[in-house]
C-alpha positions, 0 to 999 in steps of 0.5 A: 226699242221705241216704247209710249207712256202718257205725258201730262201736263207738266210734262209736255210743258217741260218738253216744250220748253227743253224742245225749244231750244233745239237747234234741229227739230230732229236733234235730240233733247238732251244731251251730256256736258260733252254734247253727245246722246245721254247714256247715263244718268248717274253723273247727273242723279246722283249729285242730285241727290245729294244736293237734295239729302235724298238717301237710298233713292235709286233711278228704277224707283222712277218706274216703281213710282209710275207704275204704283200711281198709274194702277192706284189711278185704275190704269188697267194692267196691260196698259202699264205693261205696255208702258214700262216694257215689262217682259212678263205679266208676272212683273206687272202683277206685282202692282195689282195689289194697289188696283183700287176697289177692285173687290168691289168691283167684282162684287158688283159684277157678280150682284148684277149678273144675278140682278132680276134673276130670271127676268134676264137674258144671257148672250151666249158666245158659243152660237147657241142663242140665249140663256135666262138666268133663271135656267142657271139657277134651276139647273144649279139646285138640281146639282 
């Protein structure tokens, strides 16, 4: 399954540079020490981390990491779903919690919704024109 994700900078620099020293442009990237399509990346990681002192680091913490400072970065939701292949939106709710000023966000919707109460009209999408606010308003003192 082919999946996108959004590259910055210094990765497309990294690209272009491992790239360049292909010798096909359709060859692939990177391969193992034996020149075969990597499979695996324990061989590699996990002296890595070693030779860094790096303790309980896993590879999956990569994608953890990503979706984290994607969403913390207000990238919407669907957009990280998309990127990560997440089977459900439950798996991707689990990062909403780090949406920034997503409360006051919803405040601000609201406080504009019911802004120049009255005085402002409401597209209806169920082909009966439109509403004033203000007839909301009316109808919900009446209840």
């Amino acid at each position: 399954m082919v999946r996108y994700a959004p590259l910055g900078k210094i990765g497309a620099a990294a690209y272009a540079q491992l790239a360049g020293g292909k010798k096909k442009k359709d060859a692939l990237l990177c391969l193992n020490t034996e020149g075969t399509p990597m499979t695996d990346v324990a061989y590699w990681f996990k002296p890595a981390l070693a030779v860094a002192k790096v303790k309980d680091y896993h590879w999956h913490d990569n994608r953890h990491t990503a979706c984290s400072r994607w969403v913390m970065g207000g990238v919407p939701l669907a957009a990280v779903s998309k990127y990560v292949g997440h089977s459900t939106a439950q798996m991707t709710m689990r990062y909403a919690h780090l949406m920034p000023g997503a409360n006051t966000l919803a405040s601000s919707v609201v406080d504009a919704f019911y802004a120049n109460e009255g005085q402002r009209e409401v597209a209806t999408d169920t082909g009966t024109g439109t509403v004033t606010i203000s007839s909301f308003s009316r109808a919900s003192k009446l209840l």
